[in-house]
N, C-alpha and C positions, 0 to 999 in steps of 0.2 A: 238487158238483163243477162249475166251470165248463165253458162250451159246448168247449173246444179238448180235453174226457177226461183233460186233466191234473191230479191232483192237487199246487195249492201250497199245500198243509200244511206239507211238511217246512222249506218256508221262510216260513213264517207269513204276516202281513200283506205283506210286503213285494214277495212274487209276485202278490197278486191283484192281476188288470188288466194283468199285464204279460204282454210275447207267450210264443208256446211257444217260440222259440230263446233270450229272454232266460232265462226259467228252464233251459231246459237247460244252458245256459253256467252259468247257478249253482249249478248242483247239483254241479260239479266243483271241484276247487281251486282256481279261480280267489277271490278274496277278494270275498264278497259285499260289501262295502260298494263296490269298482270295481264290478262288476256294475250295482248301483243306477245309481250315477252314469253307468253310460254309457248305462244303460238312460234316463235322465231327461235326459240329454243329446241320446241319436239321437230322441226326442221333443219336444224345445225346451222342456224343462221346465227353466228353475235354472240348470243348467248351462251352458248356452251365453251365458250373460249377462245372462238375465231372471231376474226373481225366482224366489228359492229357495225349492221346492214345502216345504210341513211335515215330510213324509216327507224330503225330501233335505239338509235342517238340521238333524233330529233326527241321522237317520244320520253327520252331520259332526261334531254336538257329543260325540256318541256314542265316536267313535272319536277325537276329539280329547283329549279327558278321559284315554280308555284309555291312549294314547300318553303321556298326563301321569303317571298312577299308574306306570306301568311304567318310565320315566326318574327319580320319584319311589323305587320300590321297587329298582330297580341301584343307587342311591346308598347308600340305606340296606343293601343287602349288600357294595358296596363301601367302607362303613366298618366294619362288619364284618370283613371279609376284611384290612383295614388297606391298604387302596390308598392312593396319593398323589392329587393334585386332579385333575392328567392321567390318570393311568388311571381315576378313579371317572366321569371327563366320556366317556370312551371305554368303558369299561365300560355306562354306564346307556344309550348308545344302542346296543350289544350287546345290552341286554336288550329296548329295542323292537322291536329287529329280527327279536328271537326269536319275538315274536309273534305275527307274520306266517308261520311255518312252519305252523300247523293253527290251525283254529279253538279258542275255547275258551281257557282260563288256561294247561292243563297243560303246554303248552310253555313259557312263562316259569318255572312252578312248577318242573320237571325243570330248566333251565339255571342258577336260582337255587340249586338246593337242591346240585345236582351242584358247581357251581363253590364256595359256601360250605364245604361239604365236602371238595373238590380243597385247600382251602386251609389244610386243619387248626384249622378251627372247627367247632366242637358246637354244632349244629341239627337241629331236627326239621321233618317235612313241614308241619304243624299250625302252629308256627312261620313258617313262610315263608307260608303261606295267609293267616294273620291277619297278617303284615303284608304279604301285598297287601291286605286288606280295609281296614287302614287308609291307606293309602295311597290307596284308590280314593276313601275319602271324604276324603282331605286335598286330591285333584286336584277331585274335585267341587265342592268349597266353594272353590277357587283357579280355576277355572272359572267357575263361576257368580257370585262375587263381581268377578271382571274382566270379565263379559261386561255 
């Protein structure tokens, strides 16, 4: 346990080293990956315009990707659901946005499965999971092959 008696376990690597008000700030719903950044900002790490620490570009690519699969996987429900080009383009960033309400998948998983369903298509949970999975490795390799 570090010297300040806090344990940053619950937020893995990404707390060690950083103060006790940053982690406290992250341990609430604010979105850790702001956290980080501003934590590596009010440090003059990266963010303020010097080079981007490893930790704060992994974090970026991390969440950029995410944001790809998820724009990725609203399409692929909104052809499903038989949208037109405008609503599937308004639709998929509905679904990022979903994201951003709790950590974790299960809030896009719940808005995907609930609206496919709202819309009198037959789907399962297991269904929409695999294809976010494929979808996280379609943004990955569209990622990595553009970076």
């Amino acid at each position: 346990m570090p010297e300040s008696g806090l344990n940053p376990a619950p937020l893995g690597p990404i707390a060690m080293g950083t103060n006790r008000d940053t982690v406290r700030r992250c341990t609430g719903l604010t979105l850790l990956r702001d956290c980080v950044m501003k934590s590596f900002s009010s440090k003059g790490h990266g963010a303020d315009g010097g080079e981007p620490t490893g930790l704060e570009h992994d974090a970026e690519v991390l969440f950029r990707i995410q944001a790809r699969r998820n724009r990725l996987v609203g399409e692929w429900a909104a052809a499903r659901m038989g949208l037109s080009e405008a609503e599937t383009e308004a639709y998929a960033k509905a679904v990022v946005q979903a994201d951003f309400e709790e950590a974790g998948d299960e809030d896009v998983i719940r808005k995907l499965l609930g609206d496919i369903t709202a819309a009198g298509v037959d789907t399962t949970e297991s269904e929409v999971r695999a294809a976010l999975e494929a979808k996280q490795v379609e943004a990955r390799r569209a990622f990595l092959g553009a970076a």
